[in-house]
N, C-alpha and C positions, 0 to 999 in steps of 0.2 A: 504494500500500500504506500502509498506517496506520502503520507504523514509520517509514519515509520521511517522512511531512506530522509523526507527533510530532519527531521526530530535529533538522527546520526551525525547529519552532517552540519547540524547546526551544534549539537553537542560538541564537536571534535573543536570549534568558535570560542567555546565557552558558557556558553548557555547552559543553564540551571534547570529551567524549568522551560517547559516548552508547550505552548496550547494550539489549538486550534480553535476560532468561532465562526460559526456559519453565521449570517444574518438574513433575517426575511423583513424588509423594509417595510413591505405591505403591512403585512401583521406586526411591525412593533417588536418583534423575537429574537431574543439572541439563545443560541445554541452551540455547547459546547460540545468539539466533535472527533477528540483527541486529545489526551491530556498524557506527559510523560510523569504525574505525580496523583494519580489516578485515586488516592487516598485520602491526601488533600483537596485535589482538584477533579474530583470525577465528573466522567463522562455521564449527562442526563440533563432530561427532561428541559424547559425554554426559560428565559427572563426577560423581562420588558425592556427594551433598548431604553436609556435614558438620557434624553437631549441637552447633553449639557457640554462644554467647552471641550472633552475628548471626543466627543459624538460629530462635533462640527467642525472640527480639526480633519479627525481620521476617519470618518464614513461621509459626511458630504464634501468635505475639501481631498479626500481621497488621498491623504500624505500621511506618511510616518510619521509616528508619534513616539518621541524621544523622552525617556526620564533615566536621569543618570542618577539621583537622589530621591529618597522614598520621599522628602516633602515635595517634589515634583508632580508625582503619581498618586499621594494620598488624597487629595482633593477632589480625585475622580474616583477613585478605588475603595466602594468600600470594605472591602478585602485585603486593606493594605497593612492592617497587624498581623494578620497570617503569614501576609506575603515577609514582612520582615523579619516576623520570626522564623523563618526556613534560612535566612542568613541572606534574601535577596534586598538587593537595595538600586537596580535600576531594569528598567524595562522600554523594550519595543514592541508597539504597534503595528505592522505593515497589512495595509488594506489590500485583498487580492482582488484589482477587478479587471471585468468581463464584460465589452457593450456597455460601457460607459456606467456600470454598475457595479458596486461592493458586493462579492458575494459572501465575504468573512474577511478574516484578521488572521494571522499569524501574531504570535504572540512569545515574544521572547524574555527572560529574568535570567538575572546572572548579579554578580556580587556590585556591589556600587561601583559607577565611573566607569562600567567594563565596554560601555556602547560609543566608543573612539569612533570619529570621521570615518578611519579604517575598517574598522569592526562593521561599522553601517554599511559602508560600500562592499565589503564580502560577503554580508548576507542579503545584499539586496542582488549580489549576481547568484545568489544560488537560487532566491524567489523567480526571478526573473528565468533562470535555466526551469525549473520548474512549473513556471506559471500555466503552460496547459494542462497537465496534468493535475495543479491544486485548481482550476479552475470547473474543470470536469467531476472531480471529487465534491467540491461545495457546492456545483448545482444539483446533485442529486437526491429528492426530497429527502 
């Protein structure tokens, strides 16, 4: 599966924790559709997207969204004492879309600061190498 070989080869980067969300615009739903922390972060059932300044960033401005410091990310997150107490303190966003539309997020954490210029630009060629294939994976109901 395509979430599995990104999930590797995004580990090998440095990433921590590694998600996948699908979103359904229409309906207002975000859905989690891969998760490499499956204890913490399990795979199930929808949440109501919440329109608020990550939403409008990274699903209608359609751009990564960068947090190298959990006060960054907590103001959107409210998940963000879990997320720190696993030892993560930054994360990306990358919106995967398809026809001009979001169909999910790639979702990356890893230890504070870890999301370098560098760092961004090597996982945004591995999105990019893979984009048909997560693209096919997230349209499917």
């Amino acid at each position: 599966m395509i979430y599995d070989t990104l999930h590797a080869e995004c580990a090998a980067l440095g990433t921590r924790l590694f998600t996948v969300t699908t979103q359904d615009i229409p309906a207002g739903l975000a859905r989690r559709a891969y998760s490499s922390m499956p204890r913490e972060y399990p795979v199930s059932g929808t949440k109501p997207l919440t329109r608020d300044g990550w939403y409008e960033y990274c699903i209608t401005g359609q751009k990564t969204f960068v947090a190298n410091t959990a006060p960054e990310f907590a103001k959107y997150f409210f998940d963000h004492e879990l997320i720190t107490s696993l030892g993560l303190g930054s994360c990306i966003n990358i919106p995967i879309v398809d026809a001009g539309q979001v169909l999910g997020t790639i979702n990356l954490l890893a230890g504070e600061h870890h999301f370098t210029p560098e760092k961004l630009h090597a996982y945004h060629i591995l999105i990019t190498r893979h984009h048909d294939a997560l693209s096919a994976e997230m349209a499917k109901p």
